[in-house]
N, C-alpha and C positions, 0 to 999 in steps of 0.2 A: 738545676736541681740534680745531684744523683740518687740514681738507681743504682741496686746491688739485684741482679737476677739469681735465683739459688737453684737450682736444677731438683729432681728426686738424686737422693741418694743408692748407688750402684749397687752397696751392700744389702739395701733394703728392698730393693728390685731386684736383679738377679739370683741371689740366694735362692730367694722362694722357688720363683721359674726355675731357676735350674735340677733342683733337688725333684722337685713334682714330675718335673720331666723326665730325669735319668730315674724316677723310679717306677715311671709307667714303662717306658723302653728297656728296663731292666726285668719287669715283671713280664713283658713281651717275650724278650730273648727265653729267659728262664722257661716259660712258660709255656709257648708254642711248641716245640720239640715234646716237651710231656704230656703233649694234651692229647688226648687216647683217640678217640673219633673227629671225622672230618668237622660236625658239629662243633667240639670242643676249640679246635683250631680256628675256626671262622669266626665263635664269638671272643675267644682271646684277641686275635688281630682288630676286631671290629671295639671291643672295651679298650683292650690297653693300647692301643694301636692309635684310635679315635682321640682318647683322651691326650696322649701323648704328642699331636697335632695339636691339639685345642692349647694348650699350655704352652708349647714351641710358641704358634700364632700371637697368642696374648701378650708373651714375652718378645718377640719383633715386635711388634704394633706397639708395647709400651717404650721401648728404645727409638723406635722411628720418631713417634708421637709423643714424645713427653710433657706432664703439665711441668709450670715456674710459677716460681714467687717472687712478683716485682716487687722491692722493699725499699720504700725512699722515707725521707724526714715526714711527711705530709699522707701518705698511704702503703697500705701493702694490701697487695693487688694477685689473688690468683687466676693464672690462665691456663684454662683448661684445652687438652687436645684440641676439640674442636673450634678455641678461639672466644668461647662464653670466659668473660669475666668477671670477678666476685671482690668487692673493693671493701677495704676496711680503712674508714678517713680518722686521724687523729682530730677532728672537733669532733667525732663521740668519745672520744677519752684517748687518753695516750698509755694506758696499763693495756695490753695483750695478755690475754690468757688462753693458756693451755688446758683444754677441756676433752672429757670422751664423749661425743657424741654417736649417740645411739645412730646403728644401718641396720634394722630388721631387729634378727638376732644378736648380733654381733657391737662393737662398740670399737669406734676409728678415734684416734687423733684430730683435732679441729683449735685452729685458732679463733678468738671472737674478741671483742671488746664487749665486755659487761653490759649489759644493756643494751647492744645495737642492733641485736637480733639478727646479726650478720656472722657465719662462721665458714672457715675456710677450711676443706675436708683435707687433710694431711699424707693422702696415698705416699708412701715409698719416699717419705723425705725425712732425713735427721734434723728431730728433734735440737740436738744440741746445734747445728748449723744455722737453723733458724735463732734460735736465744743468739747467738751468737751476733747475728747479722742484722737484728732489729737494736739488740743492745748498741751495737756501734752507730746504726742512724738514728739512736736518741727514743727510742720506745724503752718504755719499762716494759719487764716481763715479768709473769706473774705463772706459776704453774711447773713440771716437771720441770 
C-alpha cells in the first residue's frame, strides 16, 4: 500500500508566528525607551516582552512537533504531535469534504466524510495540497 505523508504548510505556519512575533518585539523596542516611569518600563517588558516568548515558543514547538496527514487508497489518517491518531476509512464513503468546523469562537478547516462523524482539524496545512494528494490516491473531493 502507499502512503503520501503531507506535512503543515510553512507559509501557513510561520507567517502567522512570525508577524505576531516581530510585532510584539517591535512594540517592545519602540516602546521601552518611551515609557516615562520605572512602572511603565516593567509592564512594557513584562506584556510585550511575555507575549513575544509565548509566540517564539509556540512557533518552535509547532516546527519541532509538527502534526501529518497519512493519505493512502484505503485511509487518511491525522497524527497529532502527541501521536493521538484520527483515521478517516473509505468504507464510510470515499467523497472527503472540506467543512468549517466550529472551535469556540472561531471556525478551522476539517476534513470528514459525510456522515462518519469523524473530522480531521486542518491547523497550518494547504488546503490545495491535500485536494491534491487525496485526488491522486483515488478519494473524490468535495468542498473548497
Amino acid at each position: 500500500m502507499i502512503m503520501i505523508i503531507v506535512g503543515p504548510s510553512r507559509l501557513h505556519r510561520d507567517v502567522p508566528f512570525a508577524v505576531f512575533t516581530a510585532i510584539f518585539v517591535l512594540g517592545l523596542v519602540l516602546g521601552f525607551p518611551r515609557s516615562g516611569t520605572l512602572l511603565a518600563r516593567i509592564a512594557a517588558v513584562a506584556i510585550l516582552g511575555g507575549a513575544a516568548v509565548v509566540f517564539a515558543t509556540a512557533w518552535i514547538l509547532s516546527v519541532l512537533r509538527p502534526s501529518r496527514l497519512e493519505i493512502s487508497p484505503d485511509t487518511v489518517t491525522l497524527v497529532r504531535p502527541d501521536g493521538q491518531r484520527t483515521t478517516l476509512h473509505r468504507m464510510s464513503g470515499s467523497e472527503i469534504t472540506v467543512i468549517d468546523a466550529p472551535i469556540g469562537r472561531y471556525r478551522r478547516s476539517a476534513l470528514t466524510i459525510p456522515g462518519s462523524g469523524t473530522e480531521l482539524m486542518l491547523t497550518f496545512f494547504s488546503l490545495k495540497e491535500i485536494r491534491r494528494t487525496c485526488l491522486a490516491s483515488g478519494w473524490q473531493f468535495r468542498g473548497r
